[in-house]
N, C-alpha and C positions, 0 to 999 in steps of 0.2 A: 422497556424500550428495546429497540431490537435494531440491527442493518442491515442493510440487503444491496449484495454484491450483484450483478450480472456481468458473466464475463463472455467478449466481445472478441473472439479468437480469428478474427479476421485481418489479415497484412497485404500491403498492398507489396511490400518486399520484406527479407526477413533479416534483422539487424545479426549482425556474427556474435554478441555476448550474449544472446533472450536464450533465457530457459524455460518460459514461459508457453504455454501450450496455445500454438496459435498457426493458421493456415493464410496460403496465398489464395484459396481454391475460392472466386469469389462467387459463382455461381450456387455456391450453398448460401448465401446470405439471409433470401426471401426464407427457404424450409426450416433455417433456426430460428430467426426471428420469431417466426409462427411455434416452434416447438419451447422455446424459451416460453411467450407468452401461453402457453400449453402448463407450462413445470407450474408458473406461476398459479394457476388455478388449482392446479392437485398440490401445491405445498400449503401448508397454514403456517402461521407466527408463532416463533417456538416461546416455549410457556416462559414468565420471567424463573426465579425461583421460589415465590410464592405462590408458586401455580398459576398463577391470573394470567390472563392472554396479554399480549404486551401488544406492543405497536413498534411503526417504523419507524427512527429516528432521524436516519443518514441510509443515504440511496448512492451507491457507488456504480460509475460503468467503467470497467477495466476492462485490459485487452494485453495481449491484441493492440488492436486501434479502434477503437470504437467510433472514431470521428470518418472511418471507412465507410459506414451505416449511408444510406439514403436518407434524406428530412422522413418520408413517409416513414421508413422504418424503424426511425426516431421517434418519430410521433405514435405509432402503432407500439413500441413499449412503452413508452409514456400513461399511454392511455388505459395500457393491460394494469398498471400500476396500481393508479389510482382508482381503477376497477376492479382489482383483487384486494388490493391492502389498504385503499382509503386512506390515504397520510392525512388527510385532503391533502393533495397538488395546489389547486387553486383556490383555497381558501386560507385565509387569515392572513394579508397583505401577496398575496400571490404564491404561496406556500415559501416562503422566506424563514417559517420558522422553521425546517428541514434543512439539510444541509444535502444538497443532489450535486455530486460530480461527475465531472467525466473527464477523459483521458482522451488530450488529442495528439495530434501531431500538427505542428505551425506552421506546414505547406496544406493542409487541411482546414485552415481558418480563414474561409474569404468573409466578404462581408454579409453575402447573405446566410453562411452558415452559421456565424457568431449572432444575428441577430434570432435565426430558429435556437439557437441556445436557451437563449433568455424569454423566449416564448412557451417553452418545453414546462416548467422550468428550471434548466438549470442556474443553481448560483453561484459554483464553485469549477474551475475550470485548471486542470492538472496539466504539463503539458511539458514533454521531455523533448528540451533543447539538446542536455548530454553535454556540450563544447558550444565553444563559439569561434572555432577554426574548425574551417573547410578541410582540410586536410584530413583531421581526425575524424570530421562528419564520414567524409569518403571511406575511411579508415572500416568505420564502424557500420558501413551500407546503410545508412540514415538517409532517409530522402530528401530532408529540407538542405539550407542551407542556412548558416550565419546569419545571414538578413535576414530573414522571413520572421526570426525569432520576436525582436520590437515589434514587425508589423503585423505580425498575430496579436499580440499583447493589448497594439495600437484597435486594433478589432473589437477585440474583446472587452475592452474599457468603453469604445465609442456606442458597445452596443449593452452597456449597465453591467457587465459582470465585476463584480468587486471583491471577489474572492479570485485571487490565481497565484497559481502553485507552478513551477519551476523547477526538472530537476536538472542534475548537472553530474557530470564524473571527470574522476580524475586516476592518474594513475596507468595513462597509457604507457606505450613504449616510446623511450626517447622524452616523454614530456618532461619538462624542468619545472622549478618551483615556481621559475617568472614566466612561464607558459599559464600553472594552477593560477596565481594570482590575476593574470586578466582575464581568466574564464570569470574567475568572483566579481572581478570588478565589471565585466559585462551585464550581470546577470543584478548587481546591486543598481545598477544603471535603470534596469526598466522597474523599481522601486515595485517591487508583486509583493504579495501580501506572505508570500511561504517560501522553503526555497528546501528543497531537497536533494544531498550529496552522496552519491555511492562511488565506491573503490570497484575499477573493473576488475571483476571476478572471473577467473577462469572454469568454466563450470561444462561438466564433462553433460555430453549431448549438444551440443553450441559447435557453431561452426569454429568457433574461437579455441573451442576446445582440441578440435580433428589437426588446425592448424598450426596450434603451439604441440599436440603429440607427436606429429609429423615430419618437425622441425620446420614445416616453410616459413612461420615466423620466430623471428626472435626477439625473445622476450623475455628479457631478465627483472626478473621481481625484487627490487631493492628498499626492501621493507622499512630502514631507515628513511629514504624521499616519502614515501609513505605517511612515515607518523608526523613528518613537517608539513604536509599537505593537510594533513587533520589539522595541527594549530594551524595553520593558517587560516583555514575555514572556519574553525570557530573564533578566532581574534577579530578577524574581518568585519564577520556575519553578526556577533555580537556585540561589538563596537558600534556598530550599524542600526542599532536597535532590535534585533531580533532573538528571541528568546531560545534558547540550545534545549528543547524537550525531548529530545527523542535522540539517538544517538547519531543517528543521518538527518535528522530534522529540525528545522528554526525557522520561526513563524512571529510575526508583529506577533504586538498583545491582544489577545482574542480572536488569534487566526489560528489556533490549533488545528490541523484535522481532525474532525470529530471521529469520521468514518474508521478512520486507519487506530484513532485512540483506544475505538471500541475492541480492538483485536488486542490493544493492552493488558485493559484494566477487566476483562472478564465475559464484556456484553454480547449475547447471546447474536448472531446474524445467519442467513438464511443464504444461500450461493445459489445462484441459476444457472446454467448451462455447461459446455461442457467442461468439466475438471476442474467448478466452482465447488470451494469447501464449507460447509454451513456447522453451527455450532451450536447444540441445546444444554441449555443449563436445568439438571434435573430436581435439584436438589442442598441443600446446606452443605458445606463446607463436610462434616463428616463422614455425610452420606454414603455408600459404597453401592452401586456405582454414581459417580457425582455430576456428569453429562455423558455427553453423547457427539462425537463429530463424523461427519459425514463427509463424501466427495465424489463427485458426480464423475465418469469413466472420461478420460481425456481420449477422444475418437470421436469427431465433428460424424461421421455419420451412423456409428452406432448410438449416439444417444440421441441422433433427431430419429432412428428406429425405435428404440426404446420409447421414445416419447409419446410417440404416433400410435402403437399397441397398448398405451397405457402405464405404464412402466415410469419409473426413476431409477436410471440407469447408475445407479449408487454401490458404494461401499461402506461402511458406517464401523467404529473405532469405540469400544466402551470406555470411559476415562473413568479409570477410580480414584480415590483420596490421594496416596501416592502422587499418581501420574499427574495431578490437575496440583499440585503443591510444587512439582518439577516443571510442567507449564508456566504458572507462574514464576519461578523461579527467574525463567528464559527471558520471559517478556516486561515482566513487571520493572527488573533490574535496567533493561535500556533506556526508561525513560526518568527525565528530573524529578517526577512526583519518586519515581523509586517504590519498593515493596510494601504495601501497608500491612507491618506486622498484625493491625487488630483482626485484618481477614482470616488470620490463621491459627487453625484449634489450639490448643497447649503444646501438643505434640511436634507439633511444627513450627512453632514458634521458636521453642525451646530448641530443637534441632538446627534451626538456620541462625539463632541467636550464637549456639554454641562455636559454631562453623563457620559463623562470620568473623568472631572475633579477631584473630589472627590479622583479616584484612584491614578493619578497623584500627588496629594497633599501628600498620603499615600506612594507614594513611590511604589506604584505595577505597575503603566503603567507611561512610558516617551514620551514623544511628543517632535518631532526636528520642527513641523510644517508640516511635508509633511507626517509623518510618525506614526502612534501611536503603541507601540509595550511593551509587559510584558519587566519588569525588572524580576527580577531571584526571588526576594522575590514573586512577581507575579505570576510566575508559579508555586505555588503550592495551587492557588485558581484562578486557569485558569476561569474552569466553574462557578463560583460566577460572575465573570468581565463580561467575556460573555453574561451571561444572561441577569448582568443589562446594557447592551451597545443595546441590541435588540429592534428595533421598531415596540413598544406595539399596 
């Protein structure tokens, strides 16, 4: 089984934290669209690791803003889809056994667009709130507002979507802990099926970044309010019924993302357009080289030229034994399933067994034998464990 990303680099304004490769310029829309569904026809589905051709499991559209798109231009990848890779879309209860999201924005949910959703179709619908004060919306050049949040949600429900996903951030300037707490309790209010929490990051390239180097803003990082903002989101969210898998993420029962899981636990996915990453798995665990990752040029009109002459306007990265053992490493450790030792030859096994010890002893990582995975005190020195579990 396989994923397939398409990434939707189109904004209709640009938030100050996004590091994310994405344009205001919306007159390219139509020549991507057309060149995306172009990538789509010259890429195939990368092989599982027993060679055999795999299929698509989870269909993701990131951005950007993808809910930017026109219905036709919605429906024209839609269609390139299910014309290139066959999930079937529209077979077997309405392609329900796929799991297709997209990423909108909640000033982008009117009713007739929530209903072309569910006709497309999608059944999972992503959708970054970020706050629920206006102020810090303003803050962060968000276009919606506070409200719009519920009466998206309210959309989206009246129009059968049953999957939605919610993110939220905390960790502005000035914001207090009884500020975080009625963000969550906003956000537990319109009772969604996911709910996803990230720490605003100062991330150089970002207007947020020119700002705080520049000094016009001030912005002291008090890394203590911080890690109480973490419990609190997990006490809350968890209390709440919702399952803490993923180290920013908590989901009902059976609302995993599958899509995003796939970047966990190994499975091979496919990126379309521009400075989308694709991932082939070549081979067994010893293999040398053991995949293959790829990434499409971030420059909205060198690769709708590339595409246009024939071209995949790529970069491509050989992952040997080593490096796909450090990969795992990275990803496998942030979520509750944790590292399944059995994936890993003797050699590594015995390496991350030896080298975990210590944390184990501490009380930050537990081992059942098949498994090594952060305990809760753990997770708030994720990246420390990490690093020392990687082979040097």
């Amino acid at each position: 089984m396989a994923g397939l990303y398409i990434h939707i680099p189109f904004c209709k304004s640009r938030c100050i934290y996004c590091g994310f490769y994405s344009t205001t310029d919306e007159k390219w829309r139509q020549r991507y669209v057309d060149a995306v569904c172009r990538e789509m026809e010259m890429r195939s589905l990368p092989p599982s690791p027993s060679k055999e051709r795999g299929r698509i499991d989870t269909i993701y559209l990131g951005g950007g803003t993808p809910s930017q798109l026109t219905i036709p231009q919605l429906e024209q990848l839609f269609i390139y889809i299910n014309k290139v890779y066959a999930p079937p879309l529209y077979l077997e209860g309405d392609g329900r056994r796929l799991e297709i999201t997209i990423e909108v924005n909640p000033d982008d949910v009117t009713v007739e667009f929530a209903a072309v959703l569910r006709r497309l179709p999608v059944n999972r619908v992503s959708m970054g709130a970020q706050t629920f004060n206006d102020e810090r919306l303003l803050f962060l050049h968000r276009r919606h507002t506070a409200e719009q949040v519920p009466l998206a949600v309210q959309r989206l429900r009246n129009a059968g979507i049953r999957n939605i996903s919610v993110d939220l951030m905390y960790g502005f300037p000035n914001e207090t802990l009884a500020d975080w707490q009625r963000d969550i309790d906003a956000a537990l209010s319109l009772d969604v099926e996911h709910l996803s929490a990230y720490c605003l990051m100062i991330e150089e390239g970002t207007v947020l970044y020119e700002q705080f180097r520049d000094e016009s803003l001030e912005f002291r990082i008090d890394e203590e309010l911080e890690r109480q903002m973490y419990e609190v989101l997990i006490d809350k969210l968890t209390a709440a019924g919702y399952e803490h898998y993923e180290i920013s993420n908590f989901a009902r029962l059976g609302y995993r993302s599958r899509h995003n899981s796939s970047y966990w636990n190994d499975t091979p996915y496919i990126g379309l357009g521009a400075a989308a990453h694709s991932y082939t798995v070549l081979g067994g665990f010893a293999a040398d080289p053991y995949a293959v990752r790829s990434w499409n040029i971030a420059d909205l009109r060198q690769y709708v030229d590339a595409i246009q002459r024939g071209e995949i306007p790529c970069e491509r990265e050989v992952i040997d034994a080593d490096t796909h053992y450090n990969d795992r490493i990275t990803v496998a450790l942030r979520t509750s399933d944790g590292l399944d030792l059995d994936t890993l030859s003797d050699k590594y096994r015995h390496y991350c067994l030896h080298e975990a010890q210590r944390f184990i002893t501490d009380g930050l990582l537990r081992c059942d034998g098949h498994h090594l995975v952060l305990t809760r005190k753990g997770l708030f020195v994720s990246d420390y464990i990490m690093s020392s579990l990687v082979y040097a």
